[in-house]
ZALUMKE-798555 format. One record per residue (C-alpha): z, x, y; residue number from 1. Coordinates in steps of 0.001 Angstrom, whole numbers, padded with zeros to 6 digits, always signed. Each point is the difference from the previous one (the first is absolute). Layout:
# ZALUMKE-798555
ATOM        zz        xx        yy     k
ATOM         Z         X         Y   NUM
...
***
This chain:
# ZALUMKE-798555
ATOM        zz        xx        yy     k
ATOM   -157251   -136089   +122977     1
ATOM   +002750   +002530   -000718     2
ATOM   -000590   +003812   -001601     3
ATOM   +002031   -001293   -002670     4
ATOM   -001473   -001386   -002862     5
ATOM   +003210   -001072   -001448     6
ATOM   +000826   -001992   +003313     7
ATOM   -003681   -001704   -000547     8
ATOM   +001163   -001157   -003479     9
ATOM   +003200   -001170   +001059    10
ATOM   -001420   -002253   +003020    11
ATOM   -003121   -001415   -002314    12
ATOM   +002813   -001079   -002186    13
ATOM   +002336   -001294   +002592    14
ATOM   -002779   -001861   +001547    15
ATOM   -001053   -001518   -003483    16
ATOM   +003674   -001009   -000319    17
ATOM   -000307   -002025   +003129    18
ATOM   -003257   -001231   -000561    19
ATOM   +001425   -001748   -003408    20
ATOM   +003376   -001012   +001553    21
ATOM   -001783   -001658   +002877    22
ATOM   -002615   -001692   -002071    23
ATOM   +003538   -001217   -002588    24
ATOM   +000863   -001463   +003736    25
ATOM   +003221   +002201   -000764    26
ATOM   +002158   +001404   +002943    27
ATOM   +001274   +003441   -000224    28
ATOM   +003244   -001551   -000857    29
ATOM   -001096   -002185   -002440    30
ATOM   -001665   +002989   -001831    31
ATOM   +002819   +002238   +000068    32
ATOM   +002197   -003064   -001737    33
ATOM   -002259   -000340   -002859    34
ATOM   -000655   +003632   -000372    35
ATOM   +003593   +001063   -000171    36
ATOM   -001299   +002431   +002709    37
ATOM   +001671   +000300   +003286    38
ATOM   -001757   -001336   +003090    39
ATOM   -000010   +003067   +001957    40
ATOM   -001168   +002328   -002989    41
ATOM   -002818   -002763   -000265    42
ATOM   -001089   +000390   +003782    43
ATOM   +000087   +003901   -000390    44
ATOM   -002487   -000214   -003113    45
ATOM   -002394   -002550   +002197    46
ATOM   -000131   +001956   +002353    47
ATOM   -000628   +003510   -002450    48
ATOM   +003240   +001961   +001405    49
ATOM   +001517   -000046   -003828    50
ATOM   -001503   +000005   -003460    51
ATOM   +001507   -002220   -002767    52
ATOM   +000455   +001020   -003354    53
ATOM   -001798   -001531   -002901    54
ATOM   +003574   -002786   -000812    55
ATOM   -000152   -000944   +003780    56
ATOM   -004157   -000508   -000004    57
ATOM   +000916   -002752   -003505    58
ATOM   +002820   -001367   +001622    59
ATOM   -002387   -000636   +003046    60
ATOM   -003066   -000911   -002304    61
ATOM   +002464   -002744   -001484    62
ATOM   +001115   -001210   +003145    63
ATOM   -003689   -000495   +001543    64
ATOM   -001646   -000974   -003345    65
ATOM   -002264   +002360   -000923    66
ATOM   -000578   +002927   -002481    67
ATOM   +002193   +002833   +000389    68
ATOM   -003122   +002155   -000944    69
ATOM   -001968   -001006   +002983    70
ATOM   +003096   +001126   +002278    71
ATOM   +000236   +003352   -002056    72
ATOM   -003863   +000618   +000601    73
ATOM   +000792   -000618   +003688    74
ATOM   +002458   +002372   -000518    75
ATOM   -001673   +003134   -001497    76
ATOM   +001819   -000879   -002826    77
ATOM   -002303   -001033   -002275    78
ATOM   -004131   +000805   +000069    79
ATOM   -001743   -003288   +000196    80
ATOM   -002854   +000925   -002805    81
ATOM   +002312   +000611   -002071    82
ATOM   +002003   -003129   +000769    83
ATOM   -003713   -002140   -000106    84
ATOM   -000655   +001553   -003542    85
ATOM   +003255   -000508   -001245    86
ATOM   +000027   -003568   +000748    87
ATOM   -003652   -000397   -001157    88
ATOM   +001487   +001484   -003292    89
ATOM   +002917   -002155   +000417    90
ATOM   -001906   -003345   -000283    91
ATOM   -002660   +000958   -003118    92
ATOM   +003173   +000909   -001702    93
ATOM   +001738   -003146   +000486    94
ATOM   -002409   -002003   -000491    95
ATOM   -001041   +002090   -003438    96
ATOM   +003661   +000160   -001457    97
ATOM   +000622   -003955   +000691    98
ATOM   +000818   -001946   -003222    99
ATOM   -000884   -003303   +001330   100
ATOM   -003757   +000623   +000940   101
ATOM   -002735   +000044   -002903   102
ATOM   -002535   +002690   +000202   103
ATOM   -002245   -002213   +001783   104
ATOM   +002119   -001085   +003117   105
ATOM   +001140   +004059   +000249   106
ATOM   -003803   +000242   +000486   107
ATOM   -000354   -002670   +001812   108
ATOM   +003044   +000847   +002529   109
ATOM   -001247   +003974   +000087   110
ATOM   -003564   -000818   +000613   111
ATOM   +001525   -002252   +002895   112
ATOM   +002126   +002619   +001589   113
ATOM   -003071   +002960   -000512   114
ATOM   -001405   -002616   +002467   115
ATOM   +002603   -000070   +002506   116
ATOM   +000631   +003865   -000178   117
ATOM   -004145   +000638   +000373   118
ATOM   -000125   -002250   +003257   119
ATOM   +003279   +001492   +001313   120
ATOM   -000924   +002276   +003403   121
ATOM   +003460   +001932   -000151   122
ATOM   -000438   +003603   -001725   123
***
């Protein structure tokens, strides 16, 4: 464990990087093609020796697939409660300012997701 705290952040992130490249069954290479990033700037954020900046963490969260948020959290970027509420938010406000759903299926679909969100273990 280094006296750094900033190193710490850097190699959780790196090492959730390659966690989600290996489970895409994605090379290095590979990565760095659909990223627009270059391979060796890849290895050095695996391995926590540099820290991308929020357009490389997108271009990254493009190329692996997943939400650019959860890479930004990993970051320090963001603050995941206030990424889980804002989501949270996100979906009740979708879901009220639809057109297409009567009052009763916005119910219906809100009383479903309160359901979900209740028996979710994350914070």
């Amino acid at each position: 464990m280094s006296k750094n705290p900033l190193n710490d952040l850097g190699s959780s992130l790196g090492d959730y990087l390659r966690e989600q490249r290996q489970a895409a069954k994605l090379s290095l290479r590979q990565l760095s093609e659909l990223a627009g990033v270059s391979n060796p700037y890849l290895s050095q954020i695996e391995r926590g020796l540099k820290r991308p900046s929020a357009e490389i963490l997108q271009q990254l969260a493009k190329g692996l697939e997943v939400s650019a948020e959860s890479l930004y959290v990993k970051a320090g970027i963001l603050d995941a409660e206030v990424t889980h509420e804002a989501s949270h938010t996100d979906v009740r406000r979708a879901v009220a300012d639809d057109p297409h759903l009567t009052a009763r299926q916005k119910k219906t679909l809100l009383d479903i997701y309160e359901s979900y969100v209740e028996d979710d273990p994350r914070p």
